[in-house]
PyMOL CGO cylinders between C-alpha atoms (Angstrom):
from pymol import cmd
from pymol.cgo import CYLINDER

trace = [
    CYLINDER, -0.14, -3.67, -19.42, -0.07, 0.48, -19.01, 0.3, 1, 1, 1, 1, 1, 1,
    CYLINDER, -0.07, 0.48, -19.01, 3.40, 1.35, -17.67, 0.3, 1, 1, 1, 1, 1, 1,
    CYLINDER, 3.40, 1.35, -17.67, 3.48, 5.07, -17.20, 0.3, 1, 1, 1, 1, 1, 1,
    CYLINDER, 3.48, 5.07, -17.20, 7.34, 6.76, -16.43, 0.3, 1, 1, 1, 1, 1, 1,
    CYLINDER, 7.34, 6.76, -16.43, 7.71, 8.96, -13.48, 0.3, 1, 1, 1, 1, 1, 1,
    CYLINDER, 7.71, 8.96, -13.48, 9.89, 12.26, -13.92, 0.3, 1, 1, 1, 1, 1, 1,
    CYLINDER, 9.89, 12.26, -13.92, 11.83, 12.21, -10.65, 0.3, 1, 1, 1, 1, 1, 1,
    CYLINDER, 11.83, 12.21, -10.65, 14.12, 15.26, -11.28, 0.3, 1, 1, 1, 1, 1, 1,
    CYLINDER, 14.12, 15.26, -11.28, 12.01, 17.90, -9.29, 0.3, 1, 1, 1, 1, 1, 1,
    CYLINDER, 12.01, 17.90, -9.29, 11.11, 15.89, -6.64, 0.3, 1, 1, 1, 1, 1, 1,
    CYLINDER, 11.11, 15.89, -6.64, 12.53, 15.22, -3.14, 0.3, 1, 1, 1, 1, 1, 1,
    CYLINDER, 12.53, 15.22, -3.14, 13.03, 11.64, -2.33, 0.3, 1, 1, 1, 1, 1, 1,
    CYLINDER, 13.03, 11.64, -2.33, 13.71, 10.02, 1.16, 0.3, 1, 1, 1, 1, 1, 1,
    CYLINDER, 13.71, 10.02, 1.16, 13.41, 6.27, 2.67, 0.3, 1, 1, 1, 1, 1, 1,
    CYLINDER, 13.41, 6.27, 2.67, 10.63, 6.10, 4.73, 0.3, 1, 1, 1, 1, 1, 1,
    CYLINDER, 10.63, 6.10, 4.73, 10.88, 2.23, 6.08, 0.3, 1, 1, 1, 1, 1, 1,
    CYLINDER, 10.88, 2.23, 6.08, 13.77, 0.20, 4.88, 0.3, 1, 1, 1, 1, 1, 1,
    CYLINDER, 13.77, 0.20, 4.88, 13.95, -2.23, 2.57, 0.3, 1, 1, 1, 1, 1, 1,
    CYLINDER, 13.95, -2.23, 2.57, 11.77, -5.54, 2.90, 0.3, 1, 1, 1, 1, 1, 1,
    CYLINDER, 11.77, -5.54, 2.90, 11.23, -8.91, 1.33, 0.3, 1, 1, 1, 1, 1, 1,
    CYLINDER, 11.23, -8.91, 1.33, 8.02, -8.74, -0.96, 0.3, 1, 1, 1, 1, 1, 1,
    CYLINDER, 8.02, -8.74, -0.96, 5.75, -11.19, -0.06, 0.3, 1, 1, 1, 1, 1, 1,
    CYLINDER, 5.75, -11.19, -0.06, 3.53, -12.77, -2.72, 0.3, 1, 1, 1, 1, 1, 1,
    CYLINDER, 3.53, -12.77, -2.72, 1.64, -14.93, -1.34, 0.3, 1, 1, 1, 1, 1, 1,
    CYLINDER, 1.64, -14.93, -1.34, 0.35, -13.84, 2.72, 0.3, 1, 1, 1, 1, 1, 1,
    CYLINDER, 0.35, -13.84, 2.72, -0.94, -16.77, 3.86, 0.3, 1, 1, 1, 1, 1, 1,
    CYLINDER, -0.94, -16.77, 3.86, 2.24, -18.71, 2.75, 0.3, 1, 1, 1, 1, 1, 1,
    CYLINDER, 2.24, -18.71, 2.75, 4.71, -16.01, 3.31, 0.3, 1, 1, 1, 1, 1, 1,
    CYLINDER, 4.71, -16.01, 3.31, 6.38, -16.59, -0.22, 0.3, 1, 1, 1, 1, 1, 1,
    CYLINDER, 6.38, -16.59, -0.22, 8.68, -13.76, -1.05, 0.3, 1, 1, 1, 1, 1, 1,
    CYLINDER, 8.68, -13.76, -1.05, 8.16, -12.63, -4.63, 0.3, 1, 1, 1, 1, 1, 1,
    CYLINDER, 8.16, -12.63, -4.63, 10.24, -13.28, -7.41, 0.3, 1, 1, 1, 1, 1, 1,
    CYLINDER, 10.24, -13.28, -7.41, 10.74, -10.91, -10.91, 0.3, 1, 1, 1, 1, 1, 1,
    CYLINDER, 10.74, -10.91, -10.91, 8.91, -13.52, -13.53, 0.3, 1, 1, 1, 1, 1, 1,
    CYLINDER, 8.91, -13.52, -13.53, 11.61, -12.73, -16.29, 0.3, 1, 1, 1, 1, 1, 1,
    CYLINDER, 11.61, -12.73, -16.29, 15.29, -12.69, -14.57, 0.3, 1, 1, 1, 1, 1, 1,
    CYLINDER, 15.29, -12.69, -14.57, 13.76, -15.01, -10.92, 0.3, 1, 1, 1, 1, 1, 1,
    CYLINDER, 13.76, -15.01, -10.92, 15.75, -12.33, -8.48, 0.3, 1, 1, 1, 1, 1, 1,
    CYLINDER, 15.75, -12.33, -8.48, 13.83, -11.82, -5.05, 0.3, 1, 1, 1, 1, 1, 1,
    CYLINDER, 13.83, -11.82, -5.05, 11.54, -8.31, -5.29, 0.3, 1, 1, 1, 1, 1, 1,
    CYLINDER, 11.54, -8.31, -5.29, 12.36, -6.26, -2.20, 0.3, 1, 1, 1, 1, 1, 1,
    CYLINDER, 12.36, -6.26, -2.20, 9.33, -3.29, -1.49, 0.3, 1, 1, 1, 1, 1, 1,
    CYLINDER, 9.33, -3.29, -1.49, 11.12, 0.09, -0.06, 0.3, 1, 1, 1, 1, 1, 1,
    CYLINDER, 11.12, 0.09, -0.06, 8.43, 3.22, 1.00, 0.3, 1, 1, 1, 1, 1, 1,
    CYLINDER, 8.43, 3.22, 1.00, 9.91, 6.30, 0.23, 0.3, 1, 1, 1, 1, 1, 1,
    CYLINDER, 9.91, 6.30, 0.23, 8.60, 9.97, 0.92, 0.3, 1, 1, 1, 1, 1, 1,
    CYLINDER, 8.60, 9.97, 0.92, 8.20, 11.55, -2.55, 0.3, 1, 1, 1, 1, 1, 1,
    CYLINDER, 8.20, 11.55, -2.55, 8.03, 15.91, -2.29, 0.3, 1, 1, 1, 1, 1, 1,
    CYLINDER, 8.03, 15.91, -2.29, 6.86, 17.43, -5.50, 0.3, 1, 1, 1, 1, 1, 1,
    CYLINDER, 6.86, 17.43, -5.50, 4.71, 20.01, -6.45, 0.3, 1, 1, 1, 1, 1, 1,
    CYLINDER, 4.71, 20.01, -6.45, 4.00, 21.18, -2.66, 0.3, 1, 1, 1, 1, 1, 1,
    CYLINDER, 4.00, 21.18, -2.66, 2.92, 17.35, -1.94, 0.3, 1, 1, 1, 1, 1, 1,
    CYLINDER, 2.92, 17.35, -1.94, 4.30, 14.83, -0.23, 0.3, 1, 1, 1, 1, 1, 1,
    CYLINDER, 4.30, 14.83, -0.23, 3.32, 11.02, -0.72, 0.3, 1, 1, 1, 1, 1, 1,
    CYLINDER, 3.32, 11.02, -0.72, 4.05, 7.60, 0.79, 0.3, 1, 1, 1, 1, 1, 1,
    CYLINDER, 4.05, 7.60, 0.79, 5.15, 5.43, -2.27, 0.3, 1, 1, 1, 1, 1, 1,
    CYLINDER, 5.15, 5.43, -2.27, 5.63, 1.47, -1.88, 0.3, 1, 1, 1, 1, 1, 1,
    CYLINDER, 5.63, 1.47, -1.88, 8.17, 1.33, -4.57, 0.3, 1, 1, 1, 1, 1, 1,
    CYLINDER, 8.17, 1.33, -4.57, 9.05, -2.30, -6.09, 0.3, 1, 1, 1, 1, 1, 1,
    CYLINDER, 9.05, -2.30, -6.09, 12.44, -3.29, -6.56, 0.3, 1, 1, 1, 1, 1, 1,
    CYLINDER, 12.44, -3.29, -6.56, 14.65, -6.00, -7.30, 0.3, 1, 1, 1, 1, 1, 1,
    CYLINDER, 14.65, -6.00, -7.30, 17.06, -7.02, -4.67, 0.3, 1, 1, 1, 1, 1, 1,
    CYLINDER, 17.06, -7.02, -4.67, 20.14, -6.57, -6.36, 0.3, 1, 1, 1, 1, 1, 1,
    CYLINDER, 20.14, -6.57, -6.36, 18.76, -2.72, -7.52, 0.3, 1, 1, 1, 1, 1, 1,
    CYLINDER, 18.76, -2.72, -7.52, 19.21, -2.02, -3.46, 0.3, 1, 1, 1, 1, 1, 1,
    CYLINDER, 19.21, -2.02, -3.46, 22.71, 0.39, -3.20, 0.3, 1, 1, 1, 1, 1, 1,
    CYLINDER, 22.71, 0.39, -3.20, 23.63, 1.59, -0.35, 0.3, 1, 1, 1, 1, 1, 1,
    CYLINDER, 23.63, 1.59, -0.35, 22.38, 2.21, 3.08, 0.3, 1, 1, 1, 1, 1, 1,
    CYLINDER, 22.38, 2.21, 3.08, 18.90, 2.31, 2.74, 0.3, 1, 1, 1, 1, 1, 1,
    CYLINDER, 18.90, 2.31, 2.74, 17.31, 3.66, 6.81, 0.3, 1, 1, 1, 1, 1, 1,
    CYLINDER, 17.31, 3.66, 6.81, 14.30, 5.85, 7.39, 0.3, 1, 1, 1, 1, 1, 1,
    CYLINDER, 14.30, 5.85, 7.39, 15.34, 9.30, 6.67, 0.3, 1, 1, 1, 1, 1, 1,
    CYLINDER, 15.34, 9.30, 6.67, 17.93, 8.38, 3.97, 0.3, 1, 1, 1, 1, 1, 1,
    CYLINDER, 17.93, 8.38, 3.97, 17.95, 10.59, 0.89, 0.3, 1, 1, 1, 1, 1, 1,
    CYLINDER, 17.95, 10.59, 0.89, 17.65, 8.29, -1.91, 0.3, 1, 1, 1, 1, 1, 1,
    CYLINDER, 17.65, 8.29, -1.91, 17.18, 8.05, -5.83, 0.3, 1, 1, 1, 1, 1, 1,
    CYLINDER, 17.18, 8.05, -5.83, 14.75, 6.41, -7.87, 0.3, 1, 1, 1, 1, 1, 1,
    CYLINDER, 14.75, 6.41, -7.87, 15.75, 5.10, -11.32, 0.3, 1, 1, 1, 1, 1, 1,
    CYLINDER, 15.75, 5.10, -11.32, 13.39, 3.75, -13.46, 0.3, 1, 1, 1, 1, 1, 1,
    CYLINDER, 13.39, 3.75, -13.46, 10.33, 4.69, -11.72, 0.3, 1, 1, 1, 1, 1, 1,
    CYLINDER, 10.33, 4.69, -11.72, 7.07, 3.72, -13.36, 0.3, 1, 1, 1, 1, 1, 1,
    CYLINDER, 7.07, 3.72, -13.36, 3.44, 3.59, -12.34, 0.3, 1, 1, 1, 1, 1, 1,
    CYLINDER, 3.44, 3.59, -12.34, 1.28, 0.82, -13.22, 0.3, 1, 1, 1, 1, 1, 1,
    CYLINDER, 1.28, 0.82, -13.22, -2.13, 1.33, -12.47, 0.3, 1, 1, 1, 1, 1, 1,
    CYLINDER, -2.13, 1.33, -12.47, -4.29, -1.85, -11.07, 0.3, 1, 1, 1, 1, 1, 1,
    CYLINDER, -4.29, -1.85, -11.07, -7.65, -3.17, -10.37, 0.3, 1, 1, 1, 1, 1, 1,
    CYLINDER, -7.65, -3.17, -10.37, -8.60, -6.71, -9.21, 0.3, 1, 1, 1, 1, 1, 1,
    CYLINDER, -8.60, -6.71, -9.21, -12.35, -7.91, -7.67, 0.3, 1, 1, 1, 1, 1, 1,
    CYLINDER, -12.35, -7.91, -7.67, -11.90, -9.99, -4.36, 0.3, 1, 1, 1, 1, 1, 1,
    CYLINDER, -11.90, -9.99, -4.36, -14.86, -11.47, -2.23, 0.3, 1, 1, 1, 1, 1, 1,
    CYLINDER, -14.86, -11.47, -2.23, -17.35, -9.58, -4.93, 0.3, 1, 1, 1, 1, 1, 1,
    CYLINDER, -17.35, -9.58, -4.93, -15.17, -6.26, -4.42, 0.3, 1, 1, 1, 1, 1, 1,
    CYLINDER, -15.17, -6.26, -4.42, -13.68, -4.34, -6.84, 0.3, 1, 1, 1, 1, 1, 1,
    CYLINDER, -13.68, -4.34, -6.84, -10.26, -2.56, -5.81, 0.3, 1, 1, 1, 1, 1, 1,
    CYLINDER, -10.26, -2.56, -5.81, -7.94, -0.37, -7.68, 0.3, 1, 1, 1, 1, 1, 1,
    CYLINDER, -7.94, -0.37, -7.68, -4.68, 1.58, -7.13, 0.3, 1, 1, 1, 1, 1, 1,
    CYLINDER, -4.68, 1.58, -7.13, -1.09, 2.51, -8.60, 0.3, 1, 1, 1, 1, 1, 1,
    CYLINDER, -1.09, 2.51, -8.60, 2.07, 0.30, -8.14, 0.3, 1, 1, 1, 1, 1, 1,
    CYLINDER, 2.07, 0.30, -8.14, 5.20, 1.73, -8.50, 0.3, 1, 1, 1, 1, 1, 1,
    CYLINDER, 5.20, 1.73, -8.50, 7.96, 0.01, -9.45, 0.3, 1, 1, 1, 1, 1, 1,
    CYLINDER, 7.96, 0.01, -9.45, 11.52, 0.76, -10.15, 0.3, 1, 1, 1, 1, 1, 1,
    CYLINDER, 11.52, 0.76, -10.15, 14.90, -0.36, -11.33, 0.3, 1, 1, 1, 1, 1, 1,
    CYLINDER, 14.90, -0.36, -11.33, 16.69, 1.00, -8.56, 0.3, 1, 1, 1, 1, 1, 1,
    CYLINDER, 16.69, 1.00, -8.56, 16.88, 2.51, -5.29, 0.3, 1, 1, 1, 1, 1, 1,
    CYLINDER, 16.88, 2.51, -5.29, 20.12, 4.29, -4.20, 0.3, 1, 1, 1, 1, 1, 1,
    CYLINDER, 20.12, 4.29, -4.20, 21.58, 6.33, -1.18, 0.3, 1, 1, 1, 1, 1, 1,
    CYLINDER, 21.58, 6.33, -1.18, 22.32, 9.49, -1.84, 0.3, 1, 1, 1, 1, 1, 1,
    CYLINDER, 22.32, 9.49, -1.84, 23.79, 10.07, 1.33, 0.3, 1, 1, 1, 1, 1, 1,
    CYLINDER, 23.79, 10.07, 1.33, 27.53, 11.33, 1.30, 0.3, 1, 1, 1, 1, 1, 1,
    CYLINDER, 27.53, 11.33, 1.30, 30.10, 9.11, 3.14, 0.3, 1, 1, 1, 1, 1, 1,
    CYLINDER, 30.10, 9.11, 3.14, 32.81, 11.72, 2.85, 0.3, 1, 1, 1, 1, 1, 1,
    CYLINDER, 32.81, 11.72, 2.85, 33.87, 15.34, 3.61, 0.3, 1, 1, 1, 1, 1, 1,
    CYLINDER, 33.87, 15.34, 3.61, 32.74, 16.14, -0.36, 0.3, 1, 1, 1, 1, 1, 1,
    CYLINDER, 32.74, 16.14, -0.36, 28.97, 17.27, -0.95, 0.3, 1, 1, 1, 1, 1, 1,
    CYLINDER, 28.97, 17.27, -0.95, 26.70, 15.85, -3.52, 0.3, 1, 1, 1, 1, 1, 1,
    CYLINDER, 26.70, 15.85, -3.52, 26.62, 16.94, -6.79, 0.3, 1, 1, 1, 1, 1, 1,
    CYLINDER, 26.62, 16.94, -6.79, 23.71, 18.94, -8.19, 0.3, 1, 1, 1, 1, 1, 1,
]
cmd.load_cgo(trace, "trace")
């Protein structure tokens, strides 16, 4: 399957809804699982600025990729960030859309007196 990369370095990146269990299945409420390594997948939206636009992205991550505290208005970092684009047919109709996925999600939020980096 198409995995495209996603240049984050220009863009502005902040957690929109904290992070929740993925659920695979609805009807069942089974959380999803990553098929290779079996950790639970966690979904995070995050408000992604770039390019004078601003987007709501559901971003896929494992659990254990979660640093830090993670609440709505949290400036945050996306590493590995790839978009996967998607199409599926249910009830006789077709749907299609971009999943983003990443590797992990961090707070970028300073604890201290120090400022961040740039």
């Amino acid at each position: 399957m198409r995995q495209i990369p996603v240049d984050t370095s220009a863009a502005t990146v902040m957690v929109a809804k904290t992070p929740q269990p993925k659920v695979r299945d609805r009807r069942t409420g089974e959380i999803a699982t990553d098929a290779e390594t079996g950790v639970k997948l966690m979904t995070v939206d995050v408000m992604f600025a770039a390019n004078d636009e601003v987007e709501i992205l559901s971003v896929t991550v494992p659990e254990t990729g979660i640093a830090g505290d993670l609440t709505m208005g949290t400036p945050a970092a996306l590493t590995g960030l790839i978009a996967r684009p998607w199409e599926n047919e249910f009830n006789g109709q077709k749907r299609h859309g971009i999943a983003f996925r990443a590797v992990a999600v961090t707070s970028l939020a300073t604890t201290g007196t120090g400022s961040k980096a740039a």
